[in-house]
C-alpha positions as CSV (number, residue, x, y, z in Angstrom):
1,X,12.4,23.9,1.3
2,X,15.6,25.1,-0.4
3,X,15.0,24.3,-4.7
4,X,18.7,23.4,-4.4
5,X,18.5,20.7,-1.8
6,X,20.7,17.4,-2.2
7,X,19.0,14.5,-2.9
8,X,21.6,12.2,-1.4
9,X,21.4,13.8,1.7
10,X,17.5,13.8,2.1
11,X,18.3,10.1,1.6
12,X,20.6,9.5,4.4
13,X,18.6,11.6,6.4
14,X,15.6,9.4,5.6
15,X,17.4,6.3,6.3
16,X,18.3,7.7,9.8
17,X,14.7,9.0,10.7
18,X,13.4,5.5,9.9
19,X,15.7,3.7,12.1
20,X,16.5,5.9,14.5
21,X,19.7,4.5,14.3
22,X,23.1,5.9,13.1
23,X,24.5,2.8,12.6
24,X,21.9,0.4,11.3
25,X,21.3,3.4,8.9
26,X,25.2,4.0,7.7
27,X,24.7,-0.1,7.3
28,X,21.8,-0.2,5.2
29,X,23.4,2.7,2.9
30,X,26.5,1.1,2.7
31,X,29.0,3.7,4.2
32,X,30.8,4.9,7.3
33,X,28.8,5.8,9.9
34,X,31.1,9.1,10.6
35,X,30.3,10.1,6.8
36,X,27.0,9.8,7.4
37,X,27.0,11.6,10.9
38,X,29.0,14.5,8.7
39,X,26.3,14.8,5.9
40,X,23.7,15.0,8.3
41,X,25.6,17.6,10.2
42,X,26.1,19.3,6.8
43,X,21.9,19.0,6.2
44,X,21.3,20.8,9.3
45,X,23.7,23.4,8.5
46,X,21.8,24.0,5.4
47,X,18.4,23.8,6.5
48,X,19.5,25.7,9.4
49,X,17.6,23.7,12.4
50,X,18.1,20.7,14.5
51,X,16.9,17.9,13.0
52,X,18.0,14.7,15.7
53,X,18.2,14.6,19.2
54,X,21.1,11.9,20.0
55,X,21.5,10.8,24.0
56,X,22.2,8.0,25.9
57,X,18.5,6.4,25.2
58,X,19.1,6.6,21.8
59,X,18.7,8.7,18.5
60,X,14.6,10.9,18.4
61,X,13.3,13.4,15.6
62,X,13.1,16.6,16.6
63,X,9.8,18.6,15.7
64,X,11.8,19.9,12.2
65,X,12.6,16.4,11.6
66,X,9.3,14.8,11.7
67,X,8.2,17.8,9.2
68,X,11.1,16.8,6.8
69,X,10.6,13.3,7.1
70,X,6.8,13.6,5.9
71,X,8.1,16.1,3.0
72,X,10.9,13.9,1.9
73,X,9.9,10.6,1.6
74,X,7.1,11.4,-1.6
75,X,10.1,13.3,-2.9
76,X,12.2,10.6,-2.6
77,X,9.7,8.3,-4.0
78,X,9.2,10.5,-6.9
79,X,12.8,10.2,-8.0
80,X,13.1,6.9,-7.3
81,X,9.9,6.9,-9.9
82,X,12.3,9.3,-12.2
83,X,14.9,7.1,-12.3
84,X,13.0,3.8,-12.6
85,X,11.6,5.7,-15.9
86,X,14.5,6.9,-17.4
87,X,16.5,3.0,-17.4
88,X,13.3,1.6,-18.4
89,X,13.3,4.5,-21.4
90,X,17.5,3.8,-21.9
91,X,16.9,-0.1,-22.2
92,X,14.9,0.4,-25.4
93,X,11.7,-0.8,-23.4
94,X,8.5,0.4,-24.2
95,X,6.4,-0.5,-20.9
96,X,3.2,0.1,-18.8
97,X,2.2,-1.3,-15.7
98,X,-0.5,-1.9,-14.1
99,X,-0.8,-2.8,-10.4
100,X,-3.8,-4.8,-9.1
101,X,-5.2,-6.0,-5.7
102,X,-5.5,-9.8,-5.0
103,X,-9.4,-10.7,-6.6
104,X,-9.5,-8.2,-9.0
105,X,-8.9,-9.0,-12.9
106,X,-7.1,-6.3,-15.3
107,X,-7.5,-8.4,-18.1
108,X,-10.3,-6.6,-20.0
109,X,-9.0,-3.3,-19.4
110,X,-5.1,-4.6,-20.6
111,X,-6.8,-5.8,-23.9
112,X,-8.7,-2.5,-24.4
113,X,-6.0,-0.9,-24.0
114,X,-3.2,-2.5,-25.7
115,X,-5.6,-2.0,-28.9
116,X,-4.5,1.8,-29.2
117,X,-1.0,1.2,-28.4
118,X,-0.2,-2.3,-29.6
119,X,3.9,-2.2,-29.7
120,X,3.6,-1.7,-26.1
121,X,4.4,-4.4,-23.5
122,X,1.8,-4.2,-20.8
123,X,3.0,-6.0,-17.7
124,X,1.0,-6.5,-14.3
125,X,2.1,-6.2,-10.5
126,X,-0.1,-7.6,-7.8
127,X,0.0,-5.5,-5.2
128,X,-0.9,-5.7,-1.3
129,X,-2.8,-3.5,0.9
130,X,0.6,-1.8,2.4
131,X,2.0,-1.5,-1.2
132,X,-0.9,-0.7,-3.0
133,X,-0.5,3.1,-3.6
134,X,3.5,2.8,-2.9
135,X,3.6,1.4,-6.1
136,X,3.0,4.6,-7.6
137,X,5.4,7.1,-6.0
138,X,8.1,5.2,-6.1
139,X,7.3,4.2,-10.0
140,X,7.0,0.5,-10.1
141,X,3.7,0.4,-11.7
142,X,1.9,3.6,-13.9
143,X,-1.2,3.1,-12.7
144,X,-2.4,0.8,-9.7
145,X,-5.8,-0.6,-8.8
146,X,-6.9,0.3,-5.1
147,X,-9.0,-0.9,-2.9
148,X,-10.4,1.1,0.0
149,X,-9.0,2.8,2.7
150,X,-6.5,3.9,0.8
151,X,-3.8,7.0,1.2
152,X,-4.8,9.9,-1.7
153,X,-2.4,12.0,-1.1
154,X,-0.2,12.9,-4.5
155,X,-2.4,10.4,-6.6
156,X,-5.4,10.8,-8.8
157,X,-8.2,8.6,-8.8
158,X,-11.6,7.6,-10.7
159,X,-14.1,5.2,-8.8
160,X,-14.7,1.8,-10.8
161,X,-16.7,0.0,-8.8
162,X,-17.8,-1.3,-5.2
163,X,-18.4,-5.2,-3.9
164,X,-19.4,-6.5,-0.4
165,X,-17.2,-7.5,1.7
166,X,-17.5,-10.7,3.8
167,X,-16.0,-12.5,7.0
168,X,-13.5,-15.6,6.5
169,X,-14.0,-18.7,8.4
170,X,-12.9,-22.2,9.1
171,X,-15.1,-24.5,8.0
172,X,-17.1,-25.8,11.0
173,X,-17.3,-22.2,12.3
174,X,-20.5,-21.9,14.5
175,X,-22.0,-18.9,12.0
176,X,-21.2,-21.0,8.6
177,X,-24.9,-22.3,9.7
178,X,-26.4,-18.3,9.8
179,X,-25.1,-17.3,6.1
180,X,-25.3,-14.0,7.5
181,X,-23.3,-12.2,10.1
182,X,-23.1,-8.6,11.4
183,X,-20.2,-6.5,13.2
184,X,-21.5,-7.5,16.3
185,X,-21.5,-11.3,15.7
186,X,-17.9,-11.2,15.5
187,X,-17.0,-9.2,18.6
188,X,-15.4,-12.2,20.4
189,X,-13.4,-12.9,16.8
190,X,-9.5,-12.3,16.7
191,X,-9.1,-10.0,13.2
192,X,-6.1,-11.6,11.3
193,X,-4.6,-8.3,9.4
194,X,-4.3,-4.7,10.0
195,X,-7.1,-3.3,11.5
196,X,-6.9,0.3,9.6
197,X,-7.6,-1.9,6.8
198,X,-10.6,-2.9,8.3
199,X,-11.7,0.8,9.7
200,X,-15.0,-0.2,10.8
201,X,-13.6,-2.9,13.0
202,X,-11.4,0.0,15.2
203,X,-14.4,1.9,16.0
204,X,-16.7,-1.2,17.1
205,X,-13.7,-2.2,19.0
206,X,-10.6,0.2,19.2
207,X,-9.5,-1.6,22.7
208,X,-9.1,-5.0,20.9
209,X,-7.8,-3.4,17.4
210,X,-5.2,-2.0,19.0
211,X,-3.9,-4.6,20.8
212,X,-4.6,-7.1,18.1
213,X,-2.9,-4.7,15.5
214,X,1.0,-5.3,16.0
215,X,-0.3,-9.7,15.8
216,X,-1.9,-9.1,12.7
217,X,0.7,-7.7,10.7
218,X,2.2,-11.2,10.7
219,X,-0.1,-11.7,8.1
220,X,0.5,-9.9,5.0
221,X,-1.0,-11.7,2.3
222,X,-4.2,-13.5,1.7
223,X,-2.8,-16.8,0.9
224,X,-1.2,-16.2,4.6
225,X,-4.5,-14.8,6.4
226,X,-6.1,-17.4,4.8
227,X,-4.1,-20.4,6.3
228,X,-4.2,-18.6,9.8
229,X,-8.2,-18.9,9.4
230,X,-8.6,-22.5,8.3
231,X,-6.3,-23.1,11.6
232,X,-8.8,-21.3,13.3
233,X,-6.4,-18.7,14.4
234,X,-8.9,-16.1,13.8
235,X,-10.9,-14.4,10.9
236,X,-10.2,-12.0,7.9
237,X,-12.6,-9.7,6.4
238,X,-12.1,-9.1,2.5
239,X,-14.2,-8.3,-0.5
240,X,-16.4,-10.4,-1.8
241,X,-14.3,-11.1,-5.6
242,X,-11.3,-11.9,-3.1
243,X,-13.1,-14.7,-1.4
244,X,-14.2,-16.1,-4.7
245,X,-11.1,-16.2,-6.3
246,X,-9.2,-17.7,-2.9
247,X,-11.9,-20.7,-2.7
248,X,-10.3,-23.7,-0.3
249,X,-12.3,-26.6,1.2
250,X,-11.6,-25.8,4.7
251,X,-12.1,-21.8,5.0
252,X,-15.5,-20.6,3.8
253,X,-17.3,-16.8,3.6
254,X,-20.5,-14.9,5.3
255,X,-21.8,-11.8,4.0
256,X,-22.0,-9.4,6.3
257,X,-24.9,-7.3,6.7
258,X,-23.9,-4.3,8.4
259,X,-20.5,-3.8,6.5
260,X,-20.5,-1.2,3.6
261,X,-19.2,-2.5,0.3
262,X,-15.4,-1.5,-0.3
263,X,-14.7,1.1,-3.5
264,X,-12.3,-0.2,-5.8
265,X,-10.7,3.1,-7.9
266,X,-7.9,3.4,-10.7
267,X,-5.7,6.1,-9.6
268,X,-2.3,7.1,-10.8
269,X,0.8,9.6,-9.8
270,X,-0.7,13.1,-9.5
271,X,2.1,15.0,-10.8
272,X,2.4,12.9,-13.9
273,X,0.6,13.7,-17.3
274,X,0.7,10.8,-19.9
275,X,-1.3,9.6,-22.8
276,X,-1.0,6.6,-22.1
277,X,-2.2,6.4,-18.1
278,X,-5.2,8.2,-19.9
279,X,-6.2,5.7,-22.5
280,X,-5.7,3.2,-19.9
281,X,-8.0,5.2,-17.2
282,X,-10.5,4.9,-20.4
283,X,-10.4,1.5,-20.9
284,X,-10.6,0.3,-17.0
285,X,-13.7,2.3,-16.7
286,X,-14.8,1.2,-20.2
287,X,-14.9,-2.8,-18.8
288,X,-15.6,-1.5,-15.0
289,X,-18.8,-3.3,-13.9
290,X,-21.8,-1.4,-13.7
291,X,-22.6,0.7,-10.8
């Protein structure tokens, strides 16, 4: 890729690849929809290769397009991350982030660290399973707690610790009584989130993941899996310090016993090189629990 490549236009090439869409794109950017058909003209000039197929059915990547849309949205991210930085840095802030899962507790770690660093302001981000790495590129938080699966491409990461996971269910659910489930106790259930977060669930099942899939992202955050499963809409499988710290009279938790336990890691931007994300990467596996 040419060192000398415009950001801006890698941005409204982005926002066109993503919704396949001159228009909506040109909206969402906030400018003509002819300057925006001219910079992306200008992009393939420079790159020297097609980069859209436009017809009557609509706007497609080309094979070139689909390559530059994988390389340019981490690029992207890591100057959105630049940028973020560099206002934070021209505000007079002195701030670190941390981003955590729902169920897990930075607190320890945050007062270890602030010890070396005192005059800094530590603030926190809670972060989802979509968002959880995101978060990183694009510069929101400095360094993020993850849960597994997880994307580790262009991040760093140092295992912490691992929990069960267990099954969500309405109370009165037939296998509250067994205290114990497996995999295959639940094959008639209806999985209320994204199956690749649940990768062990697509290979017991993959006809009824997929279809269940598009459904489930309906439900992005626990607080909205959880009222879905004390409707008895379905079930949700999380870790076991999620499930504690969610506790409601009408939804209750199995263990099950065929489920590995998730990993949860500390990981941080790959490309970046601070003190600080160190002495924090110290102190979170300082408090982690023991393996």
């Amino acid at each position: 890729m040419n060192a000398d490549l415009d950001l801006r236009k890698l941005r409204y090439f982005a926002a066109v690849a993503e919704t396949l869409s001159f228009g909506r794109a040109a909206e969402q950017l906030r400018i003509a929809q002819p300057v925006l058909s001219r910079q992306i003209r200008a992009l393939e000039q420079e790159l020297g290769m097609q980069l859209f197929v436009r017809d009557t059915r609509g706007t497609e990547l080309t094979d070139n397009g689909r390559v530059l849309l994988a390389e340019a949205q981490p690029l992207l991210a890591s100057a959105a991350a630049v940028r973020r930085r560099v206002a934070i840095a021209a505000r007079g802030e002195d701030v670190f982030t941390v981003g955590f899962m729902p169920g897990l507790t930075v607190t320890d770690a945050v007062r270890v660290f602030r010890r070396g660093v005192p005059s800094v302001e530590v603030r926190v981000m809670r972060t989802g399973w979509e968002e959880q790495v995101a978060v990183l590129h694009d510069g929101r938080a400095d360094v993020s707690y993850l849960r597994e699966p997880f994307n580790s491409v262009g991040i760093r990461t140092v295992f912490l610790q691992e929990e069960p996971r267990v099954v969500m269910l309405p109370t009165g659910h037939p296998l509250i009584s067994a205290n114990q489930v497996t995999m295959k106790d639940l094959g008639s259930e209806v999985l209320l989130q994204d199956p690749a977060a649940v990768p062990e669930w697509s290979t017991a099942q993959p006809a009824r993941a997929a279809l269940q899939g598009a459904a489930a992202r309906k439900s992005r955050t626990v607080e909205e899996k959880l009222e879905l499963v004390a409707g008895g809409a379905g079930i949700a499988i999380l870790p076991l310090s999620t499930a504690q710290f969610y506790r409601r009279p009408d939804v209750t938790f199995c263990t099950i016993t065929d489920l590995a336990p998730t990993a949860v890691h500390i990981a941080w931007e790959a490309s970046r090189t601070s003190e600080r994300v160190t002495a924090f990467i110290d102190a979170a596996q300082a408090v982690a629990a023991p393996r």
